[in-house]
C-alpha positions as CSV (number, residue, x, y, z in Angstrom):
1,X,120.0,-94.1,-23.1
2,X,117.9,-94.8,-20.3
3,X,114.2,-95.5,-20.5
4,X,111.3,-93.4,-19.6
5,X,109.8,-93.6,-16.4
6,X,106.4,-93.2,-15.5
7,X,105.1,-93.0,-11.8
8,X,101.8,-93.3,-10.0
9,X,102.6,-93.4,-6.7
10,X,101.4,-93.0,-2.9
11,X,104.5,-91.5,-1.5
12,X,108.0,-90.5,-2.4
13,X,110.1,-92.8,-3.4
14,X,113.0,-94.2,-1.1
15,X,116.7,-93.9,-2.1
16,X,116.9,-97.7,-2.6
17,X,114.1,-97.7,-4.4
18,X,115.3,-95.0,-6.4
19,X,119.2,-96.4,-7.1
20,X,117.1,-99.5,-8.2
21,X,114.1,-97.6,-10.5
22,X,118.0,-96.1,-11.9
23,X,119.6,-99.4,-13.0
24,X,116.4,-100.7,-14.3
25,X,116.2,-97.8,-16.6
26,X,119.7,-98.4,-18.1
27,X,119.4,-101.8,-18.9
28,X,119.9,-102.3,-22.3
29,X,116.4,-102.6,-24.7
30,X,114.4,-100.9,-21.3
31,X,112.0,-98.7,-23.2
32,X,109.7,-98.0,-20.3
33,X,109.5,-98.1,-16.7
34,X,106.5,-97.6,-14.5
35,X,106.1,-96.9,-11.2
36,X,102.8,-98.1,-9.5
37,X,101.2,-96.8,-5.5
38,X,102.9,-100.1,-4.4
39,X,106.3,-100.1,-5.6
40,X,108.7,-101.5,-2.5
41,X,112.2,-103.0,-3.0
42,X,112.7,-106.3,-3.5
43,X,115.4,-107.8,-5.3
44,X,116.9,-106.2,-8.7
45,X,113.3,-105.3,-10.1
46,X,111.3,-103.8,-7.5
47,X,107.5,-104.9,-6.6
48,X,105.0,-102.4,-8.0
49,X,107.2,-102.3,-11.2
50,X,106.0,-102.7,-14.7
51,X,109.3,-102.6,-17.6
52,X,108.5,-101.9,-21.0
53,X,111.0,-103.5,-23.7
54,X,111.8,-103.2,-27.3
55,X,113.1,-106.6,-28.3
56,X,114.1,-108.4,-25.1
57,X,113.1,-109.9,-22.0
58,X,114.5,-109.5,-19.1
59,X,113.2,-112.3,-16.4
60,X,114.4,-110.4,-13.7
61,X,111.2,-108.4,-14.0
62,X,109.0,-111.7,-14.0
63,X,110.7,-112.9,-10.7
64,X,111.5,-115.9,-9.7
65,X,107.8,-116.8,-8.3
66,X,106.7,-117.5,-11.9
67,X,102.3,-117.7,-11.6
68,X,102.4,-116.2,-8.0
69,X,99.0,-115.0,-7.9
70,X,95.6,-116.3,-5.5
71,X,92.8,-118.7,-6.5
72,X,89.5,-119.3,-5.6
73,X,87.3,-122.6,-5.3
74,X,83.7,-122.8,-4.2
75,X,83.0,-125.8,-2.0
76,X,79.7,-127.5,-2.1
77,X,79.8,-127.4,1.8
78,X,78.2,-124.3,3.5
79,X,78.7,-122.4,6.8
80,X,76.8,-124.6,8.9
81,X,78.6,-127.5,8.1
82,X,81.6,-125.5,10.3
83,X,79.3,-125.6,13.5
84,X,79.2,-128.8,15.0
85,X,82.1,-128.6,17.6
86,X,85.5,-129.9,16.6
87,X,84.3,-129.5,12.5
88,X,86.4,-126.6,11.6
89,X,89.8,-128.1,13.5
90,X,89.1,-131.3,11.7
91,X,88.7,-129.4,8.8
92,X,91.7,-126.7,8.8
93,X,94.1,-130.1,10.2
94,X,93.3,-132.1,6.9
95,X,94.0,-128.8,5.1
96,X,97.1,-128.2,6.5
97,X,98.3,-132.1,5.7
98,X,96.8,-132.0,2.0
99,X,98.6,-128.7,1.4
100,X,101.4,-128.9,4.1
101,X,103.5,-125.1,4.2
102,X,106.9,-126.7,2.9
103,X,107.0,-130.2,0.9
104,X,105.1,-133.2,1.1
105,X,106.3,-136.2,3.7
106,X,106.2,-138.3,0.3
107,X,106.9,-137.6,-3.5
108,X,102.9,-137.6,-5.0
109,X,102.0,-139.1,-8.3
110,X,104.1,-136.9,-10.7
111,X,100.7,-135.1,-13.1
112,X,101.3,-136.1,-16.7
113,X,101.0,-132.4,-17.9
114,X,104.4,-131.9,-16.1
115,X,107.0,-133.9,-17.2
116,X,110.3,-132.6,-17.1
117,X,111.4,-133.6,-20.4
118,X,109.4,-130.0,-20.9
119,X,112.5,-128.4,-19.4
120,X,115.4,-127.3,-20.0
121,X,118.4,-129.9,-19.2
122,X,119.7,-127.9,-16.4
123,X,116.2,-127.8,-14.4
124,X,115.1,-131.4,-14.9
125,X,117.2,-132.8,-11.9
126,X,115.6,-130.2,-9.7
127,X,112.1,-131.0,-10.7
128,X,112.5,-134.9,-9.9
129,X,113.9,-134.3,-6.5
130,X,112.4,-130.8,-5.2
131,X,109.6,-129.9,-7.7
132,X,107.9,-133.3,-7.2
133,X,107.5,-132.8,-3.2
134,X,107.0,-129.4,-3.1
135,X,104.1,-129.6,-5.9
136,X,100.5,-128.6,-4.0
137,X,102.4,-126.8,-1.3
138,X,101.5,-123.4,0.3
139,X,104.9,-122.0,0.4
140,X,106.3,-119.9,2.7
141,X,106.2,-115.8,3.2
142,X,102.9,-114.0,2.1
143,X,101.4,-117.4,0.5
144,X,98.5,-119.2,2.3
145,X,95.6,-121.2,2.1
146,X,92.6,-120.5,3.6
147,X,88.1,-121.1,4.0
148,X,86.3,-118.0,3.5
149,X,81.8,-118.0,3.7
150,X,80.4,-115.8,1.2
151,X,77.1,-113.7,1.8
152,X,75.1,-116.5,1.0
153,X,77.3,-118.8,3.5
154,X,78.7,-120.6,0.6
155,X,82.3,-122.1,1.6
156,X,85.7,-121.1,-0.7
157,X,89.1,-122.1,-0.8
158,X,91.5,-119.3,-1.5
159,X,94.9,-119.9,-2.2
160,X,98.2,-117.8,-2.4
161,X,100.9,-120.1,-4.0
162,X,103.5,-119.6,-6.8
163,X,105.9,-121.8,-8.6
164,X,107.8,-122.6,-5.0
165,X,111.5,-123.5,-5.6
166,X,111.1,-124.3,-9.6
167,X,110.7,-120.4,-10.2
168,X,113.8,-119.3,-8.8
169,X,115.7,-121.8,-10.4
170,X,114.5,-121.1,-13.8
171,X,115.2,-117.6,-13.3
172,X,118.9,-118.5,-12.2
173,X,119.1,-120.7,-15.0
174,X,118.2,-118.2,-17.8
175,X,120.4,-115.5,-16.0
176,X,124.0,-116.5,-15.5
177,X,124.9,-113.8,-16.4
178,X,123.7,-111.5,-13.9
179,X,120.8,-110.7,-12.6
180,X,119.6,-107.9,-15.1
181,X,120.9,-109.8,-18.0
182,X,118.5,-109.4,-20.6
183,X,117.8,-112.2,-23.4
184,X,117.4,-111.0,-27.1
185,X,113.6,-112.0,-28.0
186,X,114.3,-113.7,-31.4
187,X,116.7,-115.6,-29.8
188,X,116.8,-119.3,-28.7
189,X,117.3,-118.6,-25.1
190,X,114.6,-116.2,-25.1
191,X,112.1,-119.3,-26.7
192,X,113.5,-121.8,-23.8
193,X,112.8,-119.3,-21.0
194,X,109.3,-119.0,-22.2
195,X,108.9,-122.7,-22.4
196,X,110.3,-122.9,-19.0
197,X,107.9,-120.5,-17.9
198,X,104.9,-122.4,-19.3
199,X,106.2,-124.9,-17.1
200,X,105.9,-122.8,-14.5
201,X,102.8,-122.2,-14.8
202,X,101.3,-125.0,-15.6
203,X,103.3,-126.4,-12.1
């Protein structure tokens, strides 16, 4: 039985996108599958994708950039404290080393809100050695870091960043079974993915 789809969408749909929309819906406990204007391939679950269940999860459709999403900060500084020459560069150079695109030259204080005995065994080796420089990174792709002024010339930091390497691992770890395996929701693997995820999110 294959679950029902549901599409709002821009333009047709591709034949890759389509094969993929296909073994999404015929995943076992896939109730509902819907289609939104910016569903593009990616991976097993496309982008633009949202997968109704009845008593599973399936992490494939949370990705492995667990908390991907953009943030905002206002600054107490304003617009004219950009104009003297050389500010900005000064300023977008000690950006760029406080939140460097790939890891850190140096592991950082590790924040006692993550510690890894939060984990599941098999990811607390990779949080010691990867998650611990890579934490306050940009990443790489569509994520960045940037100053925007505001229409009162207030100053923000906006940031696209996601769970960097941690995310994918976690989902490799709750799926080694394949990639559309789902895991029953009652179960314990389905309660240790979640806390994984918390992780996540919290990282």
């Amino acid at each position: 039985m294959s679950g029902q789809l549901h599409q709002w969408l821009c333009e047709p749909l591709t034949a890759e996108v389509r094969a993929a929309v296909g073994r999404l819906q015929r995943v076992p406990g896939v109730a509902h599958v819907a289609l939104m204007p910016d569903v593009h391939l990616a991976h097993d679950v496309c982008i633009g994708t949202v997968v109704g269940t009845t008593a599973t999860l399936l992490p494939a459709a949370i990705g492995g950039d667990v908390g991907c999403g953009v943030a905002t900060l206002r600054c107490s500084a304003t617009l004219q404290d950009l104009q003297p020459p050389g500010a900005a560069a000064s300023v977008l150079e000690r950006l760029a080393a406080a939140a460097p695109v790939h890891r850190h030259r140096h592991r950082l204080p590790w924040p006692e809100h993550l510690k890894v005995d939060r984990l599941s065994q098999g990811l607390r080796r990779l949080a010691q050695r990867d998650g611990a420089v890579q934490l306050g990174t940009v990443g790489r792709g569509n994520h960045f870091v940037e100053i925007q002024a505001d229409e009162q010339d207030h100053l923000w930091i906006m940031a696209h960043s996601g769970s960097r390497a941690m995310g994918p691992a976690i989902q490799r770890h709750h799926t080694p079974s394949g990639t559309l395996a789902t895991l029953p929701a009652d179960g314990p693997g389905a309660s240790s993915y979640l806390a994984d995820l918390d992780w996540a999110l919290d990282y």
